[in-house]
C-alpha positions in Angstrom: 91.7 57.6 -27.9 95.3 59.0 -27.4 97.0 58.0 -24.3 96.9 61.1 -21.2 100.4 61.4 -19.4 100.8 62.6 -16.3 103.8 63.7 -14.4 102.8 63.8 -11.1 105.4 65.3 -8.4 106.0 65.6 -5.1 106.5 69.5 -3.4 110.1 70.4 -2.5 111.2 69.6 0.9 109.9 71.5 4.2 111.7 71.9 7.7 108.1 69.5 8.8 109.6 67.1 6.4 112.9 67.0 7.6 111.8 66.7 10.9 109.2 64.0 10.0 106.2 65.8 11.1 103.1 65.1 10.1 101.9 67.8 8.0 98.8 67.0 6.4 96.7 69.8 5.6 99.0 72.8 7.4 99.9 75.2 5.0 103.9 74.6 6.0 106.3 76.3 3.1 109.4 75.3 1.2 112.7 75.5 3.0 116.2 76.5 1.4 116.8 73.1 0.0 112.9 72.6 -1.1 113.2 75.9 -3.2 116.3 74.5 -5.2 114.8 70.9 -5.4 111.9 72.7 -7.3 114.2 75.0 -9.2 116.1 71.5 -10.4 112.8 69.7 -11.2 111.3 72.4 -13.1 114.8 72.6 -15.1 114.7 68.8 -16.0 110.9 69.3 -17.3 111.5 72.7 -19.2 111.8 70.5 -22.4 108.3 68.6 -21.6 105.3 69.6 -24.0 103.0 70.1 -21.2 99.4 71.1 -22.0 98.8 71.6 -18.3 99.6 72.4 -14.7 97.8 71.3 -11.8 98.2 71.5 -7.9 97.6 71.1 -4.1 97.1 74.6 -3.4 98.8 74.7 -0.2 101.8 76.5 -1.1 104.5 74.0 -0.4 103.0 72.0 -3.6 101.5 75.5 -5.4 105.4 76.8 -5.1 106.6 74.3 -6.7 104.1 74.2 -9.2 104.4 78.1 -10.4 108.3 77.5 -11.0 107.6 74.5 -13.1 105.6 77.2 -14.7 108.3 79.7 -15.4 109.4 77.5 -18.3 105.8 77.1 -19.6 104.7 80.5 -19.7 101.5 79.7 -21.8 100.0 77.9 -18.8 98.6 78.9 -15.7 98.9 76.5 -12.6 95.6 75.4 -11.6 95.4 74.8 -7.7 92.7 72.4 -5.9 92.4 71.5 -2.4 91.1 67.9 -4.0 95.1 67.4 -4.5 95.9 68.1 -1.0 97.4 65.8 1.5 95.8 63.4 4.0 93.9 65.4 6.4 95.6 64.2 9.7 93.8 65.7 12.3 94.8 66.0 15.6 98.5 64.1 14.7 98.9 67.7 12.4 102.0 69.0 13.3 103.5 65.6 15.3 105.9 63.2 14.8 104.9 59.7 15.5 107.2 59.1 18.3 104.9 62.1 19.8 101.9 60.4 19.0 102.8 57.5 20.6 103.9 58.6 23.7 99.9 60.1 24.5 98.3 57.4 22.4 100.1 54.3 22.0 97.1 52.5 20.4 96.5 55.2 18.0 100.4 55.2 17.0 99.8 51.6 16.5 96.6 51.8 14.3 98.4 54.4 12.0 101.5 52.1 11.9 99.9 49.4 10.7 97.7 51.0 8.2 94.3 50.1 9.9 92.0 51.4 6.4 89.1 53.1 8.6 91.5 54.3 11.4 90.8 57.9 11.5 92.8 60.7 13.5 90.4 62.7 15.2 89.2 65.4 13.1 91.1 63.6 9.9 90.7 61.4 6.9 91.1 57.0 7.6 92.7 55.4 4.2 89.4 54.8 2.4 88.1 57.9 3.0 91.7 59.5 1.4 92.3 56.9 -1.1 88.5 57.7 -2.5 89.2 61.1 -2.8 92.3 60.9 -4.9 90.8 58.1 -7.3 88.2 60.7 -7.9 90.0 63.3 -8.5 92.2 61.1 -11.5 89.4 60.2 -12.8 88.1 64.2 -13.2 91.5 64.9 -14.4 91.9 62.4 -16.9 88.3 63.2 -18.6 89.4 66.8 -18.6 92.7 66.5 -20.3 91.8 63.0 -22.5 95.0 62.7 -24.4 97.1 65.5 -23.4 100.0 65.6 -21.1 100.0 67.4 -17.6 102.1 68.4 -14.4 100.5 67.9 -11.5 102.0 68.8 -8.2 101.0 67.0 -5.1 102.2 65.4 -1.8 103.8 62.2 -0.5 100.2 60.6 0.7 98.5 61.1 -2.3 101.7 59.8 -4.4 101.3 56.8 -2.0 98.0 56.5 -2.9 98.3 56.7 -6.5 100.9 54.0 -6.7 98.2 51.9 -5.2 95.5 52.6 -7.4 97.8 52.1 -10.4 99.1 48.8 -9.3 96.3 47.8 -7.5 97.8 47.6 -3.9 95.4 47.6 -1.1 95.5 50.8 1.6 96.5 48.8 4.2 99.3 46.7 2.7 103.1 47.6 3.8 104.8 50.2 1.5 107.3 49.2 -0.4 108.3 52.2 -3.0 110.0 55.2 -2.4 108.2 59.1 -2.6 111.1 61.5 -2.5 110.7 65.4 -2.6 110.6 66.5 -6.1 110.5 62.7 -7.7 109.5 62.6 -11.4 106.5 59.9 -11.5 105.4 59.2 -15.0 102.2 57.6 -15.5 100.1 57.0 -18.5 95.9 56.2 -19.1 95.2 54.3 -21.9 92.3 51.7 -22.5 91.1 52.6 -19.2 93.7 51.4 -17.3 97.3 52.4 -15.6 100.5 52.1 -16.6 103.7 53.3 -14.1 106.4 54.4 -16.9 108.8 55.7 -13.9 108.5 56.2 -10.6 110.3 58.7 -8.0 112.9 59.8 -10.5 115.3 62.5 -9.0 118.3 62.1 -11.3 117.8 66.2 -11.8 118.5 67.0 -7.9 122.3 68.2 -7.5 121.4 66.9 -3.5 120.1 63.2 -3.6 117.2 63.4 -2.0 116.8 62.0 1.8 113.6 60.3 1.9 111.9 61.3 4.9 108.3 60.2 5.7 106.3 61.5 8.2 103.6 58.9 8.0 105.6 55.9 8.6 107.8 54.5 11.2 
């Protein structure tokens, strides 16, 4: 069986990202500098044979997605809510210094990646990290040995480093997940392979990488 590709990148930046908010599953859009980091990325893959487009469909990912699209004009950008972030919750919309400051113990369980911690109201690690596996998996049987874009968030990025390299939910990250990265991987003989990771040598702007989940 031919080898299925995937390009998987993260949305543009939004003023929640900037000012490390937690945004999970609020539907915050692009800012100035998000719109031209998805101009730049959807520049650098004009010259990818893509077979397919897929996305979170909130619109900070969906946006992004649809000007990828512009140089593809033969596909369609497929949206899911299966590709959406981490549902946080009741930390939706906080930073963690906020969080801390009326739950310290909380602050502490989502600092140290406690795997069946769950914000009230949101998604603990397993619970996330089960959805996203199954959602590769659907993807790869649907395009077996094609190549697609698929436009997602910093979470589920984090999470799909971790099912590639086999890093459990809870262990310390050590890899980067910048707005608009490139991450190349590949499935072949049932298995992962990382090609590149969190590639911005497109932006014009290096990218600041700011993570909301994380201290």
């Amino acid at each position: 069986m031919q080898p299925t590709d995937l390009y998987i990148i993260r949305h543009g930046e939004t003023d929640w990202n900037r000012a490390a908010r937690m945004q999970g599953h609020a539907d915050e859009p692009l800012n100035d500098l998000g719109r031209e980091q998805a101009a730049q990325v959807a520049a650098a893959l004009a010259s990818y044979a893509l077979d397919a487009i897929d996305s979170s469909d909130l619109s900070r990912a969906a946006d992004t997605a649809r000007a990828i699209a512009v140089y593809h004009p033969h596909i369609s950008v497929h949206t899911s809510a299966r590709w959406r972030e981490r549902d946080y919750g009741r930390f939706q919309g906080m930073t963690l210094a906020e969080v801390e400051a009326i739950d310290p113990q909380a602050a502490q369980q989502w600092r140290s990646r406690v795997a069946d911690f769950a914000p009230d109201g949101g998604e603990n690690l397993l619970q996330f990290q089960a959805r996203i596996a199954a959602q590769l998996q659907a993807v790869v049987r649907q395009y077996a040995g094609q190549r697609i874009a698929i436009v997602c968030h910093g979470g589920v990025l984090d999470i799909i480093w971790r099912i590639a390299r086999g890093v459990a939910v809870d262990a310390p990250r050590a890899w980067a997940l910048p707005n608009t990265g490139i991450n190349h991987l590949r499935y072949a003989d049932q298995g992962w392979q990382v090609l590149d990771w969190g590639n911005t040598a497109h932006l014009l702007t290096p990218a600041v990488v700011r993570d909301e989940t994380i201290a």
